[in-house]
Backbone bond lengths (Angstrom), bond angles and torsions (degrees), N, CA, C in turn:
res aa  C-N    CA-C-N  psi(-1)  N-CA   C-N-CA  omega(-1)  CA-C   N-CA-C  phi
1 X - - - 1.468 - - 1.530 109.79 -
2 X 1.131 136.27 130.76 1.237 158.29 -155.64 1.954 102.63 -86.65
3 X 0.891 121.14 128.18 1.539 125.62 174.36 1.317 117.34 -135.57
4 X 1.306 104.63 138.87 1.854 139.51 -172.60 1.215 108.84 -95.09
5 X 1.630 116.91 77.17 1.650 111.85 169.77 1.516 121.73 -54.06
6 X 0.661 136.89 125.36 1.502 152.66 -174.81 1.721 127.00 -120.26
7 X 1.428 106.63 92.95 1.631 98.00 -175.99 1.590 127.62 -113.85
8 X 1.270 112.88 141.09 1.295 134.44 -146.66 1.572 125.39 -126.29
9 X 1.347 104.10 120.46 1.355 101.45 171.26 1.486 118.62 -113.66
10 X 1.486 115.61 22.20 1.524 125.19 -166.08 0.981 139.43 53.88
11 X 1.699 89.80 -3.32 1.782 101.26 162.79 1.766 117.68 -47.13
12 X 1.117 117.35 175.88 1.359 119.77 -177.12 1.519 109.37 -82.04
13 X 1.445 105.86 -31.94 1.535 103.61 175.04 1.558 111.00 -87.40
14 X 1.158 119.41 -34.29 1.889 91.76 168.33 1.785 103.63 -83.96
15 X 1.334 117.50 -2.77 1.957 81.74 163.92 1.252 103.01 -82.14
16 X 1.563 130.19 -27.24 2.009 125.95 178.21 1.471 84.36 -40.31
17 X 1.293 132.57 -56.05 1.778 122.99 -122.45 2.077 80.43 -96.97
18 X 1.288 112.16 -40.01 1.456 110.11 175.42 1.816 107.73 -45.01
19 X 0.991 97.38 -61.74 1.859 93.36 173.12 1.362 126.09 -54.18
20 X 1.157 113.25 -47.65 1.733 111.84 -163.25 1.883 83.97 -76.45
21 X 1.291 141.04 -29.53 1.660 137.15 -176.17 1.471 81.57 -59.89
22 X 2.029 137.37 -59.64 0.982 126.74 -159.15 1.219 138.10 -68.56
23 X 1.819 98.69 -6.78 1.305 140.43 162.23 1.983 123.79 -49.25
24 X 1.491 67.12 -66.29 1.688 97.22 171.63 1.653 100.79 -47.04
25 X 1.249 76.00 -85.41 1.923 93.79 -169.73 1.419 107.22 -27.56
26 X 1.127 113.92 -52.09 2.036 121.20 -175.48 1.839 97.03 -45.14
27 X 1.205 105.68 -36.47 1.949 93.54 -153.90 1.747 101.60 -103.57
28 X 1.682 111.28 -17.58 1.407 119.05 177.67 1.614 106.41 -87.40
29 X 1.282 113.45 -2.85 1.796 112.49 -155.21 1.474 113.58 36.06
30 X 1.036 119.60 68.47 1.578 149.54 164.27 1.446 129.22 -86.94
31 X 0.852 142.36 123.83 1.814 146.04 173.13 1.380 108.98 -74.51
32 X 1.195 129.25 136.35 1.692 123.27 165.93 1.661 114.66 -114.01
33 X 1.343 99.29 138.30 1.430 102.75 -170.80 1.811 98.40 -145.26
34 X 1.786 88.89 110.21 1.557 117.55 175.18 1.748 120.53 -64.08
35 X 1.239 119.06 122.73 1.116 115.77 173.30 1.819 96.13 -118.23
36 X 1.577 101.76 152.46 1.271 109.85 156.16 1.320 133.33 -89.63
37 X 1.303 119.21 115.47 1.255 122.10 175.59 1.668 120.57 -147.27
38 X 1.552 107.09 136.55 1.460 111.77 164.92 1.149 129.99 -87.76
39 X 1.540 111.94 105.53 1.944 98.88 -170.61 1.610 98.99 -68.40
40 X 1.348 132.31 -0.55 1.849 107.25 166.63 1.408 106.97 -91.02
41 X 1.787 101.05 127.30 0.942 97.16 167.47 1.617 149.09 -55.04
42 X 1.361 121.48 154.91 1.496 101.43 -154.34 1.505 110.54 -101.97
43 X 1.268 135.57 141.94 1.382 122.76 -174.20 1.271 100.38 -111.87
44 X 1.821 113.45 139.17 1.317 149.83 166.31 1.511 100.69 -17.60
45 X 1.428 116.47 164.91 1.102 133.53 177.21 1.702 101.03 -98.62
46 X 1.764 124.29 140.02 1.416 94.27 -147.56 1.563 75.72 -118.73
47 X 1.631 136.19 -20.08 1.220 135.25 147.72 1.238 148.15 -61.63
48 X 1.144 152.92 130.35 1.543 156.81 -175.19 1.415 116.37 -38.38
49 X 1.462 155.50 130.81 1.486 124.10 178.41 1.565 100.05 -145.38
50 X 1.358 88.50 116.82 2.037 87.09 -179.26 1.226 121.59 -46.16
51 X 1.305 129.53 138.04 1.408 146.48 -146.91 1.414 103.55 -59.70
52 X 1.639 123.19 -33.00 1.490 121.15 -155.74 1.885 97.80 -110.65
53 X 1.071 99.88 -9.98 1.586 105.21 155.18 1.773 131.32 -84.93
54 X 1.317 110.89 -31.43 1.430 134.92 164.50 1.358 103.54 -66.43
55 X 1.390 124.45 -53.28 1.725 134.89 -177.22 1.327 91.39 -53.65
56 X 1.378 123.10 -69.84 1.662 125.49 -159.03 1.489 99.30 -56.42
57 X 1.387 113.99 -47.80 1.658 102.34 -158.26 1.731 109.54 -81.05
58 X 1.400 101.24 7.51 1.753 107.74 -176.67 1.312 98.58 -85.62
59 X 1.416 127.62 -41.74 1.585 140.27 -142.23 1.557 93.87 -99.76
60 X 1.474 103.94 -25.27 1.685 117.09 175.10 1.726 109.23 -68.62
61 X 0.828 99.83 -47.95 2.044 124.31 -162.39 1.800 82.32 -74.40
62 X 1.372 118.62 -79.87 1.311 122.50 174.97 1.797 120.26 -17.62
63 X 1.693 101.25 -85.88 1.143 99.95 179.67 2.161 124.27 -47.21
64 X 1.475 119.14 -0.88 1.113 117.05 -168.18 1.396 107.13 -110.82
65 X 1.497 100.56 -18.86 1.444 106.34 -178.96 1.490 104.68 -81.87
66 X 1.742 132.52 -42.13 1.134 89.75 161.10 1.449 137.83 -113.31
67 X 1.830 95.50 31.35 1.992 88.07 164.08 1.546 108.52 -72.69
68 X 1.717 113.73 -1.67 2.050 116.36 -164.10 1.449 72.66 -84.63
69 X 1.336 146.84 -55.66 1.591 149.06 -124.29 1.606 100.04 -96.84
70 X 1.369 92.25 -47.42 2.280 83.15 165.65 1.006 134.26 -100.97
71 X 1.423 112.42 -2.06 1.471 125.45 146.63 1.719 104.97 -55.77
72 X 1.097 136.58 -57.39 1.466 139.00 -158.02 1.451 95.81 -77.33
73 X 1.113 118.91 -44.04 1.167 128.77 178.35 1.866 123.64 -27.92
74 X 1.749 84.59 -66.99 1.279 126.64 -167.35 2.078 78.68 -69.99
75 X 0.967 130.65 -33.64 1.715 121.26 -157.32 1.557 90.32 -82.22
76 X 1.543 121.93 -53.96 1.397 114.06 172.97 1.331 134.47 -20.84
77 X 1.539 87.94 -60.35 1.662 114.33 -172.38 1.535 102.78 -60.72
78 X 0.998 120.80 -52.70 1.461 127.60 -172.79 1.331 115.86 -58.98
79 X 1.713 115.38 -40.45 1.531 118.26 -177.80 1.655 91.61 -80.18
80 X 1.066 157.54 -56.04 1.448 157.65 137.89 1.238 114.97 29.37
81 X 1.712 100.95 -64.47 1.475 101.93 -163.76 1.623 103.70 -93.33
82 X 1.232 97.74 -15.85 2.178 98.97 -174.02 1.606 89.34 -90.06
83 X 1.257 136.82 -13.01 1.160 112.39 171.93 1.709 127.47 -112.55
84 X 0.961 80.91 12.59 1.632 95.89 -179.75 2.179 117.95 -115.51
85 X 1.541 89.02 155.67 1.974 84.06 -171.51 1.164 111.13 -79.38
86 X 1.240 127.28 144.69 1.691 120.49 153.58 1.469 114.43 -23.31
87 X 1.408 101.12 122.83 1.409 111.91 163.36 1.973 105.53 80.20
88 X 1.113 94.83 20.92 1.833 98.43 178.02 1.404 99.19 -94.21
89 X 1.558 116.98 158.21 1.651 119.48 -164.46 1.896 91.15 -79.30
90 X 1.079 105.80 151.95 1.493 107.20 -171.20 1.381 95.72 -139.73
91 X 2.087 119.79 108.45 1.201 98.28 171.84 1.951 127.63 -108.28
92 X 1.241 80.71 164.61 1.621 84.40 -160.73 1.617 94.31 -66.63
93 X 2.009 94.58 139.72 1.102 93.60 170.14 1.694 103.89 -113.53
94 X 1.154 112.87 -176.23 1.930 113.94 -157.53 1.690 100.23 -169.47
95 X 1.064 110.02 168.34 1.455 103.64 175.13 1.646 91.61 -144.59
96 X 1.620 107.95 158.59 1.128 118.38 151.68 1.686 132.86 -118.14
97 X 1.286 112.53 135.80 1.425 111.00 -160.48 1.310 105.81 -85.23
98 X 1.550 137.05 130.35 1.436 118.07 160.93 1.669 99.87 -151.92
99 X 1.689 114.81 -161.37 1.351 89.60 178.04 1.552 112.77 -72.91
100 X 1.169 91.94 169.00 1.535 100.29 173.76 1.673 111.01 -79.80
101 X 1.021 111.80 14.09 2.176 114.59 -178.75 1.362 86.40 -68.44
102 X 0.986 112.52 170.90 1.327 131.94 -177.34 1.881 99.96 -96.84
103 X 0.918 121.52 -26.04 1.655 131.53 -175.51 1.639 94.20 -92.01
104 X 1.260 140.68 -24.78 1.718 118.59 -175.24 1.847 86.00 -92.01
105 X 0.972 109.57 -47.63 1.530 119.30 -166.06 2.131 101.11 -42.19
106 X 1.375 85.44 -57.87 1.663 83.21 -177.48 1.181 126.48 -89.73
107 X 1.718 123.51 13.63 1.370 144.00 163.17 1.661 102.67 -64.32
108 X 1.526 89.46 -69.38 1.469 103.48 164.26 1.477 123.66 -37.63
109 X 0.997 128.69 -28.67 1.483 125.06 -175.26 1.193 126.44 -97.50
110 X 1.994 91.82 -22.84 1.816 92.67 166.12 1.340 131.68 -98.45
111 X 1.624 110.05 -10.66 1.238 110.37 150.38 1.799 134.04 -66.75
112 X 1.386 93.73 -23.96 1.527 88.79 166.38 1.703 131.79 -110.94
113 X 1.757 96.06 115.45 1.492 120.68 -147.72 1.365 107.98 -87.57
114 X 1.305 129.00 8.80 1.258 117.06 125.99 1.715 154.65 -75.10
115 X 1.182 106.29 11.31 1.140 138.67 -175.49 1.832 103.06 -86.70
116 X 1.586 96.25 109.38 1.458 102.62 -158.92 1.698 95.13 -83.16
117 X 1.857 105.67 -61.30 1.526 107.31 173.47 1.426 102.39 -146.36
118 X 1.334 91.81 168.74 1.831 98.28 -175.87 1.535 109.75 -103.60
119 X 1.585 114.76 142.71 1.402 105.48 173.95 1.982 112.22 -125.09
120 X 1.139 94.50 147.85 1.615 95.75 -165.07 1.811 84.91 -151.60
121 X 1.819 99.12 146.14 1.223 123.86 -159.00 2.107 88.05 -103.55
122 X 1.276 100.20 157.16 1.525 119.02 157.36 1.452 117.42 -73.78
123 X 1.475 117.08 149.93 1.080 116.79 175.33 1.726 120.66 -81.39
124 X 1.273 119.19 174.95 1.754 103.53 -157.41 1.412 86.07 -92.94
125 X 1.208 136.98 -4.42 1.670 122.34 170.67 0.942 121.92 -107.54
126 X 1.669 117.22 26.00 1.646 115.35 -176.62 1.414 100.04 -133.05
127 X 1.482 116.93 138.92 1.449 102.56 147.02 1.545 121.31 -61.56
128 X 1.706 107.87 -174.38 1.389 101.37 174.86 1.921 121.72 -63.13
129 X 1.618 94.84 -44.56 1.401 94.37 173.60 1.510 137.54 -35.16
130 X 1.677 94.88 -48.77 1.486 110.12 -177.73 1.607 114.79 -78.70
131 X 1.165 91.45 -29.64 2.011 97.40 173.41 1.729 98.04 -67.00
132 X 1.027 107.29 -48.83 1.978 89.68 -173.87 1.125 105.05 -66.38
133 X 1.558 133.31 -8.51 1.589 114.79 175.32 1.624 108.73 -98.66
134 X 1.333 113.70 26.42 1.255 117.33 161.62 1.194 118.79 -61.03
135 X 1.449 109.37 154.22 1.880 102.09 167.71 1.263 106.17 -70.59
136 X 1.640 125.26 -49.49 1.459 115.00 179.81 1.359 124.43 -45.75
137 X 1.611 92.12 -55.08 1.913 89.74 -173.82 1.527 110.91 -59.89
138 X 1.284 120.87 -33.95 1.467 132.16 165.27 1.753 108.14 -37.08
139 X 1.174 115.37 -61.02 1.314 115.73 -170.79 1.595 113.02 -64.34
140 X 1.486 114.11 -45.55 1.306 127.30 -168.87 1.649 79.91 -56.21
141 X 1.287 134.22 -79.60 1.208 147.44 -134.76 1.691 107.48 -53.61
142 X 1.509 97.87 -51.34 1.628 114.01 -177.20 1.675 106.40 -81.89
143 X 1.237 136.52 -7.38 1.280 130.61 -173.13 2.249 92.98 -111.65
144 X 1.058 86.93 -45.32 1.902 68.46 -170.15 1.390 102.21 -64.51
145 X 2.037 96.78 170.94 1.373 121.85 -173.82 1.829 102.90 -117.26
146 X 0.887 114.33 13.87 1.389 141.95 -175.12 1.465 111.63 -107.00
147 X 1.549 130.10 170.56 1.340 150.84 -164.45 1.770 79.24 -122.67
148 X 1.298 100.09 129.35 1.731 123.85 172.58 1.181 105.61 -104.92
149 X 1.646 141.94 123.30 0.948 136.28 151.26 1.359 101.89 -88.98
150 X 1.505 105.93 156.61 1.659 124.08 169.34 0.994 114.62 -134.06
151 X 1.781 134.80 117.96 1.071 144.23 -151.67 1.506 114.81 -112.70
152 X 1.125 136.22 101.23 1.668 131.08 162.98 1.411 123.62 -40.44
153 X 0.997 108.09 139.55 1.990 111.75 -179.93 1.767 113.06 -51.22
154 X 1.647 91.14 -33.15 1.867 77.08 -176.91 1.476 95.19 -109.49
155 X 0.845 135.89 75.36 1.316 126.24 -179.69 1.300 106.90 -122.91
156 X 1.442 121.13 121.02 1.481 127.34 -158.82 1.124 129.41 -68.65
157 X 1.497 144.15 120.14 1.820 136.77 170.39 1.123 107.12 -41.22
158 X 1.748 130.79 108.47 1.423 131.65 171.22 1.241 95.84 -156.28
159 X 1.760 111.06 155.89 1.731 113.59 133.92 1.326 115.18 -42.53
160 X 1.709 111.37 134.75 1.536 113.14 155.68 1.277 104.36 -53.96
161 X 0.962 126.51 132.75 1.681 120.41 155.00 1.330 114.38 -111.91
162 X 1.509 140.16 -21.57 1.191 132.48 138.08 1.154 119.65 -128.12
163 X 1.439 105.29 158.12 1.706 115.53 -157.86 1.855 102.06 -119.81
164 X 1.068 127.99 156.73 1.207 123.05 171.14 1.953 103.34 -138.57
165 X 1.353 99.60 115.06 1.162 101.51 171.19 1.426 120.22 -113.82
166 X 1.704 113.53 143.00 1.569 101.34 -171.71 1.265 103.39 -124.71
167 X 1.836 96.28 125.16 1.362 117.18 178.79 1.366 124.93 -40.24
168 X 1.585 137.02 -179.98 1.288 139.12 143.54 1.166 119.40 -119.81
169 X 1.653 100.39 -2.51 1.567 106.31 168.07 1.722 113.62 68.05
170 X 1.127 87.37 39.95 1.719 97.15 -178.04 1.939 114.63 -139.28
171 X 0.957 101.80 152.87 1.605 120.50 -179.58 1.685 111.04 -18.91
172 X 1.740 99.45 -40.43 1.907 99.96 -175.72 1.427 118.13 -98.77
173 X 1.560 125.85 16.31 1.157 142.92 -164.02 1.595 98.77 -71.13
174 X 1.191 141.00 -52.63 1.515 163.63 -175.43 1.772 88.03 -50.04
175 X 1.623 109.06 -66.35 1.459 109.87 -171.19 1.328 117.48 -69.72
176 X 1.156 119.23 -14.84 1.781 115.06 177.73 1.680 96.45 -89.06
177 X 1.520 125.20 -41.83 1.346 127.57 -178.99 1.910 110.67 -57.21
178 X 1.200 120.26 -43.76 1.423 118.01 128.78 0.942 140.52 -4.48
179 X 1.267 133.97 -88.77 1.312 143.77 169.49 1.561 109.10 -56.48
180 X 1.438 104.17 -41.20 2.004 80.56 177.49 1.620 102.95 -70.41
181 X 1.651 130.22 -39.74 1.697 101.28 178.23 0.933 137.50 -47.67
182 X 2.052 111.58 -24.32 0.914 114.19 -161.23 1.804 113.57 -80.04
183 X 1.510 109.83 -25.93 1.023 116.05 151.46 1.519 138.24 -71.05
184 X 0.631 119.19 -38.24 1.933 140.05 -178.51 1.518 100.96 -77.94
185 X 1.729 131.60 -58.87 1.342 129.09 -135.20 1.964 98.54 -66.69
186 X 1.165 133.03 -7.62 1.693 133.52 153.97 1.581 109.04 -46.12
187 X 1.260 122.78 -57.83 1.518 118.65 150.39 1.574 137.02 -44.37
188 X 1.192 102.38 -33.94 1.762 107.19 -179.04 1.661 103.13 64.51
189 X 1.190 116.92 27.67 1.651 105.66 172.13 1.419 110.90 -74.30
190 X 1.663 78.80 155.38 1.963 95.58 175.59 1.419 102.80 -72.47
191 X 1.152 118.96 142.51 1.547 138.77 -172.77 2.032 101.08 -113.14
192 X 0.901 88.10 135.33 1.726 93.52 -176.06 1.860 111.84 -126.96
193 X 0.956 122.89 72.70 1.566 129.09 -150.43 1.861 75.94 -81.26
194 X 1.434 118.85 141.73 0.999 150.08 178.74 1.754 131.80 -161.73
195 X 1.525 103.06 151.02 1.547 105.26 -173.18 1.462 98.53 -136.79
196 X 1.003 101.10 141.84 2.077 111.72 -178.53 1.703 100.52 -90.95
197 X 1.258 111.61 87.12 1.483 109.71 -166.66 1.797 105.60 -74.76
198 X 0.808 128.93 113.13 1.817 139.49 -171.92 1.802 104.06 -67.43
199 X 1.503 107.05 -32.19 0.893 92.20 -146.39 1.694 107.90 -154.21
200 X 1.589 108.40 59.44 1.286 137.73 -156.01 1.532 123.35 -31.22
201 X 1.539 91.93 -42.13 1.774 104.54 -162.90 1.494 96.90 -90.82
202 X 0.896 125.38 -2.37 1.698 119.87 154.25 1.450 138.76 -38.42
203 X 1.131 131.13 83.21 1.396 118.11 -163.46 1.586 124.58 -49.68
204 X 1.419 106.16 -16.95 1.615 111.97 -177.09 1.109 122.38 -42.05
205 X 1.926 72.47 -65.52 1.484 99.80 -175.47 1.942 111.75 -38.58
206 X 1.088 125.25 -75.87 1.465 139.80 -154.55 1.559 84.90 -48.69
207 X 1.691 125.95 -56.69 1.406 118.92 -175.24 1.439 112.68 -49.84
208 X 1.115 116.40 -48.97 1.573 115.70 -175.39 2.134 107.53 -55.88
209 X 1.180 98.23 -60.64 1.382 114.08 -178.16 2.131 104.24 -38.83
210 X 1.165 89.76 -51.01 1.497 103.99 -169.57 1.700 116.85 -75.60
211 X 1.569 94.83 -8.05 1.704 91.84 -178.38 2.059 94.33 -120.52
212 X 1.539 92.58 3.92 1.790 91.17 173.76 1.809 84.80 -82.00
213 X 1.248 130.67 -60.06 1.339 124.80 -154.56 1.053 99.70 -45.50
214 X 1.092 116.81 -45.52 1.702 131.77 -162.83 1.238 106.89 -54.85
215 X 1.117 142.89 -57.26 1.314 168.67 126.28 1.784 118.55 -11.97
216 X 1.152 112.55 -32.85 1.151 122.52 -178.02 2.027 99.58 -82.78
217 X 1.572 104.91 -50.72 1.497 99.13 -170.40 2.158 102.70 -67.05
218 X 1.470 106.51 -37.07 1.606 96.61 173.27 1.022 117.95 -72.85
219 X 1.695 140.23 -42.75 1.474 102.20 -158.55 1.502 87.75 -139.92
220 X 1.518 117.95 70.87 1.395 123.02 155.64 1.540 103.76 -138.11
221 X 0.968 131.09 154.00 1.658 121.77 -170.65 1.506 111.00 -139.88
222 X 1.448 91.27 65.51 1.628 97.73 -161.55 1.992 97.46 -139.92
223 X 1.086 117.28 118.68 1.528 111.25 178.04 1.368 114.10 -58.34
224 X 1.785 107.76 -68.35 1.525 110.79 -168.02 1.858 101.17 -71.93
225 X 1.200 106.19 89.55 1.872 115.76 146.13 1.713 92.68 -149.74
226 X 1.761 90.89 170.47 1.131 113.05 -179.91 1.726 93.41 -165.77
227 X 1.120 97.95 171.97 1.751 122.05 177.13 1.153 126.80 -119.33
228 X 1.364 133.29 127.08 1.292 141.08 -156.26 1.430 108.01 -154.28
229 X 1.330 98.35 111.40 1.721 98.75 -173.93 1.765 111.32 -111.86
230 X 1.402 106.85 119.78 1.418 123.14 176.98 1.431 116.63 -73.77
231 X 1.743 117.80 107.43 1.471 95.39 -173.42 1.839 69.16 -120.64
232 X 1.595 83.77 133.19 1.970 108.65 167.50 1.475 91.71 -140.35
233 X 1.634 90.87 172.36 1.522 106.90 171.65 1.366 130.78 -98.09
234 X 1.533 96.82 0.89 2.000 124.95 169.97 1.158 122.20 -165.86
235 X 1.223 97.80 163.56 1.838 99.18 178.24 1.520 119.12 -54.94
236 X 1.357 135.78 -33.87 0.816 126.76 167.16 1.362 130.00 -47.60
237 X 1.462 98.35 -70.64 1.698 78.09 178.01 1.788 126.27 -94.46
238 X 1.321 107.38 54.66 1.500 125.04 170.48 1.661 77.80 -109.20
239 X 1.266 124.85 -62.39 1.586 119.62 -137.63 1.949 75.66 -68.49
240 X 1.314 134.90 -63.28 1.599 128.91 -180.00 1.517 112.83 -53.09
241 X 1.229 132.96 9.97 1.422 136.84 169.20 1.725 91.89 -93.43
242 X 0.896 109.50 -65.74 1.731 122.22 -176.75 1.419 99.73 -49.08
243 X 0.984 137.89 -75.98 1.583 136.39 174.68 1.164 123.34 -38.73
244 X 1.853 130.09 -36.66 0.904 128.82 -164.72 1.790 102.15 -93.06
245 X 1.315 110.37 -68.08 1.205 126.54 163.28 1.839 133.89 -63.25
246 X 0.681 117.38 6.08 2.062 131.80 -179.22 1.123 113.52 -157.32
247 X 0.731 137.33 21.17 1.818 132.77 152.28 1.300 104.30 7.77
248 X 1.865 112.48 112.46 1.539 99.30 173.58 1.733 101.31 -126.00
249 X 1.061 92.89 179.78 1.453 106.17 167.47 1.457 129.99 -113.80
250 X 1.370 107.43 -4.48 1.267 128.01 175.99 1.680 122.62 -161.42
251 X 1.240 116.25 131.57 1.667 108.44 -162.56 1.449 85.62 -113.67
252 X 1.309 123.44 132.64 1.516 125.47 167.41 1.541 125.48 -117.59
253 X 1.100 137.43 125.90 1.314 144.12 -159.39 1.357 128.48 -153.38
254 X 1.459 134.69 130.60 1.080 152.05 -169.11 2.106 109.30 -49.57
255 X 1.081 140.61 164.57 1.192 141.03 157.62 0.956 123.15 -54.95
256 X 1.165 136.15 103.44 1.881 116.10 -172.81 1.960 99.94 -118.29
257 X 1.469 103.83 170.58 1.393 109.76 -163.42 2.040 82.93 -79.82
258 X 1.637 96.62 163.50 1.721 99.90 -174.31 1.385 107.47 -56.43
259 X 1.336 138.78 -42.76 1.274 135.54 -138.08 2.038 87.93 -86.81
260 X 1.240 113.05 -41.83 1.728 97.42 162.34 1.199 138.37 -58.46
261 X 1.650 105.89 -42.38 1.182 102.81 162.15 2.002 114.47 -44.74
262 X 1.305 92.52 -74.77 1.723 111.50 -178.11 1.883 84.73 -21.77
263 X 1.209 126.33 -61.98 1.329 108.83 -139.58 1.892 94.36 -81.59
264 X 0.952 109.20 -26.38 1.527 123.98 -167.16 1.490 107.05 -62.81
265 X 1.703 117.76 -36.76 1.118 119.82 177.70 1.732 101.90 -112.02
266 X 0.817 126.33 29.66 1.865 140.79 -177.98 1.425 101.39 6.94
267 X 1.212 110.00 98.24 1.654 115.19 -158.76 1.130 77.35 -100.74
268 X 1.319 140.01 -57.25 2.056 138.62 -121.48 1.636 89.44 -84.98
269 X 1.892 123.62 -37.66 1.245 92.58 -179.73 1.277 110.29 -122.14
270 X 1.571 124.35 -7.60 1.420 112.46 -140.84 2.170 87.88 -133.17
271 X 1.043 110.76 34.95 1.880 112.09 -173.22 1.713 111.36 -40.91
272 X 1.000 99.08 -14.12 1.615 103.03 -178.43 1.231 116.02 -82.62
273 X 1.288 123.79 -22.23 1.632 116.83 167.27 1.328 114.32 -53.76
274 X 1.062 124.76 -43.68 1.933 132.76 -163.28 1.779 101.30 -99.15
275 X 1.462 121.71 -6.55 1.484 111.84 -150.07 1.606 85.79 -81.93
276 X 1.279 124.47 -17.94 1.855 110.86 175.30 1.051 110.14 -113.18
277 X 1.429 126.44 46.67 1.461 133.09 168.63 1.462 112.59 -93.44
278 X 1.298 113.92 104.09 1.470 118.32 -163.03 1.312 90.16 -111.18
279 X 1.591 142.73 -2.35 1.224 123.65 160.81 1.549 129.07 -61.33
280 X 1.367 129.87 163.76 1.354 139.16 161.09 1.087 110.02 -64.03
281 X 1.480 125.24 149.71 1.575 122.55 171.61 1.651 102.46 -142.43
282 X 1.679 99.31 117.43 1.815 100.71 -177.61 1.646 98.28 -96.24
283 X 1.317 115.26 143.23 1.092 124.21 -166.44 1.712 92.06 -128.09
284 X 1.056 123.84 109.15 1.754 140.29 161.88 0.998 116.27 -81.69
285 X 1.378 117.50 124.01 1.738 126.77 -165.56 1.699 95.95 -71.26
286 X 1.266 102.28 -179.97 1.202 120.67 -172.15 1.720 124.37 -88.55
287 X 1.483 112.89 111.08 1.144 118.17 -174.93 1.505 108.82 -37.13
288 X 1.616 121.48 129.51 1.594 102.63 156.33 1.418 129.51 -100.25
């Protein structure tokens, strides 16, 4: 059985992102399993603390973290069953307790190999852009073996019904396009495989593009895709081509090193392209 890690700080935006995973799970027949975690990082203790006072306040911190985790638990389950029909697949949700570091938390997640993808919410003062240039989300992103979704605060409970994924126009494009049917195809969404071409009159480019199609009709086994190639002269108005013209519900994309991302979502000058991006964006680690 397939499981939807899901991590939580009980903020309001990772329980949004806890639901729409419970969303998921309902239509993939998926299990969800809650971990606790704070994507702010945590700072050191900057005073001395006698050993049997540190002991108490660990076993203190411990025991609360997970009466917060089966308490939430127990709230899932409950909205679950009042919102769902007789006889609808209902998956179990569960939590696992560990530390809350960000390094035991995602130890935990890669040893356990049912764990299809992980979902984790934005913080309420970031857009999406600026949350992936977190160190946390950074770490989650570069350490899992899993597809990360990242969820916006307003981002609506629905089927994807179309997906937009953006190519790199390289040899493993087919195998990451893969892995999102293999997750998604319970929906039957339209898939929109796309590349923000920078730099049109390039002959590469068109070769690359023309041997992805190629590639797309042999070894993907999925009807609804197609190919659509964005030639602009910047990110901006590729990312306002996409908005205006493709309306998605989900943007899907490969791992890239920070400084692409950074440029991909043009934080340093232009933050307003991404600041009303209320879509999800699953990010799939990097083939090796």
């Amino acid at each position: 059985m397939k499981t939807i890690a899901v991590f939580t700080d009980y903020s309001e935006q990772s329980a949004h992102a806890a639901r729409f995973a419970l969303h998921l799970a309902k239509k993939i027949k998926a299990n969800v399993l809650l971990y606790n975690l704070c994507m702010v990082a945590s700072k050191k203790q900057l005073q001395p603390q006698l050993a049997w006072a540190e002991a108490d306040f660990e076993e203190e911190k411990n025991l609360t973290q997970r009466n917060n985790l089966e308490a939430f638990c127990t709230e899932l389950e409950n909205e679950l069953k009042l919102n769902s029909f007789p006889g609808a697949y209902l998956p179990e949700i569960s939590y696992e307790y560990c530390d809350t570091e960000i390094v035991d938390v995602m130890t935990s997640v890669i040893d356990n190999k049912s764990i299809a993808f992980i979902v984790i919410a934005t913080q309420s003062e970031d857009d999406i852009g600026t949350f992936m240039m977190r160190e946390n989300c950074q770490k989650i992103i570069d350490w899992s073996t899993v597809p990360v979704l990242i969820v916006p605060e307003n981002t609506a409970i629905h089927n994807p019904e179309k997906i937009a994924f953006a190519a790199n126009l390289d040899a493993n494009d087919t195998d990451y396009i893969n892995m999102l049917t293999a997750i998604t195809q319970q929906f039957s969404p339209e898939i929109m495989v796309t590349h923000i071409n920078m730099d049109s009159s390039q002959n590469e480019y068109e070769t690359a593009e023309n041997l992805l199609i190629k590639n797309i009709c042999y070894k993907v086994n999925y009807g609804r895709i197609y190919y659509r190639s964005t030639s602009t002269n910047n990110i901006k108005n590729g990312w306002e081509w996409l908005n205006k013209n493709k309306k998605c519900d989900l943007l899907a994309m490969v791992q890239q090193p920070k400084f692409v991302l950074k440029e991909f979502f043009k934080l340093a000058s232009t933050p307003q392209i991404t600041y009303h991006l209320t879509i999800p964006i699953l990010i799939f680690p990097t083939l090796i």
